[in-house]
C-alpha positions as CSV (number, residue, x, y, z in Angstrom):
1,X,-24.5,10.2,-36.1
2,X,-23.4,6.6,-35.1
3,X,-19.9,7.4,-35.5
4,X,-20.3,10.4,-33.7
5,X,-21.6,9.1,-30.6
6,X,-19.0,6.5,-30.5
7,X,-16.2,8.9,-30.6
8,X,-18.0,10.8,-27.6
9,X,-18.0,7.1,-25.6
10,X,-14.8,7.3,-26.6
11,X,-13.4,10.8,-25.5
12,X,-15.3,10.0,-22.0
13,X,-13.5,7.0,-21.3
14,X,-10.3,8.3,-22.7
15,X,-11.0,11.2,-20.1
16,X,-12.2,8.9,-17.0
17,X,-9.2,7.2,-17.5
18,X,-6.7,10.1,-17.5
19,X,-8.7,11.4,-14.1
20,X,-7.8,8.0,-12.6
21,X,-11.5,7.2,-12.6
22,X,-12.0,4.1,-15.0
23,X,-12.8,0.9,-13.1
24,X,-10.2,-1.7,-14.7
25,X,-11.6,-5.4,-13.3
26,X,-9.2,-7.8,-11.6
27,X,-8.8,-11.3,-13.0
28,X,-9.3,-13.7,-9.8
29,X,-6.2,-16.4,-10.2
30,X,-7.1,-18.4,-6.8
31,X,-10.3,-20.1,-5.5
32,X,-13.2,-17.5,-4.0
33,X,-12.3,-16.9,-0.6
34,X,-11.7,-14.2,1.8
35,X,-8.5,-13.9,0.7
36,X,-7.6,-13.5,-2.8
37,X,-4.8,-13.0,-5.4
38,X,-5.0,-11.8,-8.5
39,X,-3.5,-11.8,-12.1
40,X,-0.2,-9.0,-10.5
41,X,0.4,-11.9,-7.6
42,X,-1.5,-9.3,-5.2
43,X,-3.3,-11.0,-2.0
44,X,-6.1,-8.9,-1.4
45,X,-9.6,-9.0,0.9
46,X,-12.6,-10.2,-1.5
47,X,-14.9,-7.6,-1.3
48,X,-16.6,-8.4,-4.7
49,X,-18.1,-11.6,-2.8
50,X,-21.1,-12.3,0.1
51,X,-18.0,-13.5,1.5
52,X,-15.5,-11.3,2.6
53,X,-15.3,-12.8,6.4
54,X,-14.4,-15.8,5.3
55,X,-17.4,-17.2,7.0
56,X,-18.8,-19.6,4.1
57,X,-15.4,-21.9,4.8
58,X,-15.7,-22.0,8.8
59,X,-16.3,-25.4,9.9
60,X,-19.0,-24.4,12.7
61,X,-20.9,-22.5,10.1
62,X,-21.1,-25.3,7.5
63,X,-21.7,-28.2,10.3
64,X,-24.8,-25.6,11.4
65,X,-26.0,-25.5,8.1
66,X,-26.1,-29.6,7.5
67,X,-27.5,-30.1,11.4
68,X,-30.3,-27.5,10.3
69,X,-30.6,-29.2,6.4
70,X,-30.6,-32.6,8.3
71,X,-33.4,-31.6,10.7
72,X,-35.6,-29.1,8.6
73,X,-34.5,-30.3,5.0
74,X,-33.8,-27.9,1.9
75,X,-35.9,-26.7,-0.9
């Protein structure tokens, strides 16, 4: 039964992947940012990150954040 299942995981996948529907994950070769390249050399928009705008590296946003730490603290 165990064997049997497998080979049906296994016909699926071999199937999803003939319909062009199999997911393959990119490996990340650069530092999470907005923009991103990957293992191919491919610069591409980091969608699979909170940040996609690029906002977490914009120097008004991160001198917000300390002015508000500073005044309110963290925790």
């Amino acid at each position: 039964m165990r064997g049997e299942f497998y080979q049906q995981l296994t016909n699926d996948l071999e199937t999803a992947r003939a319909e062009g529907l199999f997911k393959e994950e990119r490996i990340i070769t650069s530092a999470q940012q907005a923009d991103i390249t990957v293992a191919d050399g491919s610069h591409v928009i980091n969608f699979c990150a909170n940040n996609y705008l690029g906002l977490a590296n914009h120097p008004d946003l991160i001198a917000a954040a300390k002015a508000g730490m500073d005044s309110h603290g963290f925790g």
